[in-house]
C-alpha positions in Angstrom: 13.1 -4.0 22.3 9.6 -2.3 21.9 6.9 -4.3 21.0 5.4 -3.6 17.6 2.1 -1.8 19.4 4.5 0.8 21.3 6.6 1.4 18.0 5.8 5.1 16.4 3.8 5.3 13.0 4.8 8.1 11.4 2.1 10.8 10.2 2.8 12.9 7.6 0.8 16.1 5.7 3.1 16.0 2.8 5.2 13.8 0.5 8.3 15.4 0.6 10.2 13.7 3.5 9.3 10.2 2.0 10.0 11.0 -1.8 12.8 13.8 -1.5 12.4 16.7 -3.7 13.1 15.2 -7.0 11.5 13.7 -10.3 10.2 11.0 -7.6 8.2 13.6 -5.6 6.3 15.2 -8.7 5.8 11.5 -9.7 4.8 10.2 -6.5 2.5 13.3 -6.3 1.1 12.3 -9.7 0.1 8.7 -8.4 -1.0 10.2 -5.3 -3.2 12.7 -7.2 -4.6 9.9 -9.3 -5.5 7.3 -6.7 -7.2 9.9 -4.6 -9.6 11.2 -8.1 -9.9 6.9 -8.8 -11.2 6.7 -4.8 -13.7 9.7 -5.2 -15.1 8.7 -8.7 -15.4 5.0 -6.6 -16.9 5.6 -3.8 -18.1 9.8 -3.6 -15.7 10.2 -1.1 -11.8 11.3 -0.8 -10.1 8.9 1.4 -9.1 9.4 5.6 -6.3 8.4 4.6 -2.8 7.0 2.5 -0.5 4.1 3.5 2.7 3.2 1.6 4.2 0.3 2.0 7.7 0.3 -0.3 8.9 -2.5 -2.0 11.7 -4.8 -1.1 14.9 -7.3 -2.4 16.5 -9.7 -0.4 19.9 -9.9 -1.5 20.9 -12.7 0.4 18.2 -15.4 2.0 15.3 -15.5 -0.1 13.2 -18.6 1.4 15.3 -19.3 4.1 14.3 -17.1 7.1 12.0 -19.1 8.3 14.9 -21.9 8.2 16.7 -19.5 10.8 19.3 -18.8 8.1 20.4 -14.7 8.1 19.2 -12.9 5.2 19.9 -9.0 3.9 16.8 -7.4 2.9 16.6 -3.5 1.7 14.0 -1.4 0.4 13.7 0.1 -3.2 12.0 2.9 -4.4 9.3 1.2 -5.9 6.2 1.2 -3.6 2.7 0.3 -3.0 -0.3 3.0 -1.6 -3.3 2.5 -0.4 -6.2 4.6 -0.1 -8.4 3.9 3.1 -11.6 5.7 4.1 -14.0 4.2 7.1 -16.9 2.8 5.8 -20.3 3.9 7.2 -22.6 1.3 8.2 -25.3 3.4 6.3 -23.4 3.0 2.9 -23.8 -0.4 0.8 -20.8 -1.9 0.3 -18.9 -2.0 -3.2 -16.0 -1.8 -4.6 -13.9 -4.9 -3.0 -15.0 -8.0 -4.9 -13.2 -11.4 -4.4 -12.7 -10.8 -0.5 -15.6 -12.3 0.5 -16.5 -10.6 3.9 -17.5 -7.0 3.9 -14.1 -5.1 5.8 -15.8 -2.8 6.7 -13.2 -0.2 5.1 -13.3 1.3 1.6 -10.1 0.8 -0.1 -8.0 0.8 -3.2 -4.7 -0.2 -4.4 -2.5 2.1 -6.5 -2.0 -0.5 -9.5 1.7 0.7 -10.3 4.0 -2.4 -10.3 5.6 -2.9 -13.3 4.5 -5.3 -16.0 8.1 -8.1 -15.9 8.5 -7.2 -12.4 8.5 -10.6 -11.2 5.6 -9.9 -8.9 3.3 -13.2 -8.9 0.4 -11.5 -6.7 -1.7 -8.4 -7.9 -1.2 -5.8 -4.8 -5.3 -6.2 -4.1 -5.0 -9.3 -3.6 -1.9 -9.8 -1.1 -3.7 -6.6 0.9 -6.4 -8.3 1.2 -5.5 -12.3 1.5 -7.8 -13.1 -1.1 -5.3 -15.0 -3.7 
């Protein structure tokens, strides 16, 4: 088995092989569109670059992986991007409050998860550790 440092990240100049060519790509190009105009009016800059991260269920086992129990987890369309651009050491910092230690990155969460979605974290906060 490869260790996670040897496994592949895949690097992509368009949406379409993630999102399919669907409603879900014109939406997903929408939210990209959005967060990228949000990180220049933030920080005078467009970001290096996007992560996405999608979201996930656990139909069986939620709690007890950590006992060594089996569980069945799955992704779902519902994801979470980020927007990172290197900070220079020039620049003052802003834009991250509550983490406490300058990251030295400038970043922002797309703020998409649904209001009743059963999510107890805001998605700054658990990308950051600062909850």
């Amino acid at each position: 088995m490869a260790r996670d440092e040897e496994l592949p990240i895949p690097i992509l100049s368009n949406l379409e092989p993630v999102y399919g060519s669907g409603s879900q790509l014109k939406e997903a190009e929408l939210r990209f569109k959005n967060l990228k105009a949000k990180f220049i009016d933030l920080f005078g800059q467009p970001p290096h670059v996007y992560a996405r991260s999608p979201g996930r269920v656990n139909l069986i086992g939620e709690h007890i992986d950590y006992e060594g129990y089996s569980v069945l987890p799955m992704a779902i369309c519902q994801d979470t991007i980020v927007a990172i651009r290197k900070h220079e050491s020039n620049e003052p910092e802003k834009g991250i409050d509550d983490v406490g230690e300058p990251v030295g990155l400038d970043v922002i969460v797309d703020d998409t998860v649904p209001i009743g979605s059963g999510c107890w974290v805001r998605n700054r906060d658990a990308l950051c550790g600062s909850y």
